[in-house]
C-alpha positions as CSV (number, residue, x, y, z in Angstrom):
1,X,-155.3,-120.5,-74.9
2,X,-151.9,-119.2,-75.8
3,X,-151.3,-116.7,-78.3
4,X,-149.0,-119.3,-80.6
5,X,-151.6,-122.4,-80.7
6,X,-154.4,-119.3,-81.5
7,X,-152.4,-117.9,-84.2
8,X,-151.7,-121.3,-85.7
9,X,-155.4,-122.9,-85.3
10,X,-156.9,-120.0,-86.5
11,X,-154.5,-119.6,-89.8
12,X,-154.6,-123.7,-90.6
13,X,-158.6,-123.3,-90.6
14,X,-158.7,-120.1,-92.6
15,X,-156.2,-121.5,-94.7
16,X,-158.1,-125.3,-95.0
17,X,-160.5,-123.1,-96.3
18,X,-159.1,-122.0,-99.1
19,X,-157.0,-124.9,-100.0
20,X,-160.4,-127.0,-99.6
21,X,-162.9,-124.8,-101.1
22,X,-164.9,-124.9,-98.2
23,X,-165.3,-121.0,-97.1
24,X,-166.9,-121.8,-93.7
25,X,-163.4,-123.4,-92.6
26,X,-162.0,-119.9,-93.2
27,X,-164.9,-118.4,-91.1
28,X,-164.5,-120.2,-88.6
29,X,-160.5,-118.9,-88.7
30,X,-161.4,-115.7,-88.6
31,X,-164.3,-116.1,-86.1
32,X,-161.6,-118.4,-83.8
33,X,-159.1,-115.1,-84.2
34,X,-161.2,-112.5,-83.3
35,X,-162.7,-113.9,-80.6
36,X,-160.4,-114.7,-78.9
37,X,-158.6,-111.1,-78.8
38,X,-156.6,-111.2,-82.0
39,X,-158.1,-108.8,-83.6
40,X,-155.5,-107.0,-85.8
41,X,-154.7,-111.1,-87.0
42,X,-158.2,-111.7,-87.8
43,X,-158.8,-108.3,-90.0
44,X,-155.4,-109.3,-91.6
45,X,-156.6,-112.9,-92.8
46,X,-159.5,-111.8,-93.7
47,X,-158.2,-109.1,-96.5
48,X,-156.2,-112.0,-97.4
49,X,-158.8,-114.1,-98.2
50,X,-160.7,-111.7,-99.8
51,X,-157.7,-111.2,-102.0
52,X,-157.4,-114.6,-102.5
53,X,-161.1,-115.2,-103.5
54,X,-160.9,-112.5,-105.9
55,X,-162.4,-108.9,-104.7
56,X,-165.4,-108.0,-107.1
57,X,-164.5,-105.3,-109.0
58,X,-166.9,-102.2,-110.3
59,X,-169.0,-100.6,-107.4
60,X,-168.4,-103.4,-104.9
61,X,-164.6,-103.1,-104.7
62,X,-164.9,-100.9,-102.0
63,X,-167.5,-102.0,-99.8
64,X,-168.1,-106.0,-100.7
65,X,-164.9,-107.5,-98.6
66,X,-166.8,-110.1,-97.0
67,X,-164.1,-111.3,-94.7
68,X,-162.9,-108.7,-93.8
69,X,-166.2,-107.3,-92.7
70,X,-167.1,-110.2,-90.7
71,X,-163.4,-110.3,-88.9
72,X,-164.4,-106.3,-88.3
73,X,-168.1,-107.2,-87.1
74,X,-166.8,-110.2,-84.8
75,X,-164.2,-108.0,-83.0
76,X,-166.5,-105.5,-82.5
77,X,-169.0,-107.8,-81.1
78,X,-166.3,-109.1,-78.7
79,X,-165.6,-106.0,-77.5
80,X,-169.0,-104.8,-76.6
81,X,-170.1,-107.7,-74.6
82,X,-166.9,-108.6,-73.5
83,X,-167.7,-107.5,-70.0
84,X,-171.5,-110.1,-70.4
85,X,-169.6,-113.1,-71.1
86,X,-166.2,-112.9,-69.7
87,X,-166.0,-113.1,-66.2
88,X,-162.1,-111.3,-65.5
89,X,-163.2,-110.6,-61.9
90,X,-161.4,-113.2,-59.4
91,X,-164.0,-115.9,-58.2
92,X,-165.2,-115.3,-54.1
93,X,-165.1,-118.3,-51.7
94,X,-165.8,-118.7,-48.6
């Protein structure tokens, strides 16, 4: 998949999300986005969208950034079993 339809798929479902309120659309954004290499993109909309759901304030502030942490979680995932699931080697025929 290209990087332009990525970036635009992924932002028009996080974004659905929030005009809808319907927060799994913006999960699955975010998800879309970081598994698919765009990682920087995905931690990005998700501080916005924690923004735009209004951060708790008090202790959580710091540490409660739901999206954000799942965009962090997802890429990190991805890059850990990267080499399981995605095959980069060339395919062998005979």
């Amino acid at each position: 998949m290209s990087s332009r339809i990525t970036y635009a798929v992924s932002f028009l479902l996080a974004a659905g999300g929030f005009l809808w309120p319907f927060w799994p659309l913006s999960v699955l954004g975010i998800i879309l986005s970081a598994l698919t290499g765009r990682w920087i993109f995905a931690v990005f909309m998700g501080l916005l969208l924690d923004v735009a759901w209004s951060i708790p304030t008090g202790v959580w502030d710091t540490i409660y950034l739901p999206f954000t942490a799942l965009a962090v979680v997802v890429a990190l995932l991805r890059y850990f079993f990267a080499d399981y699931f995605l095959d980069r080697s060339p395919t062998d025929t005979l």
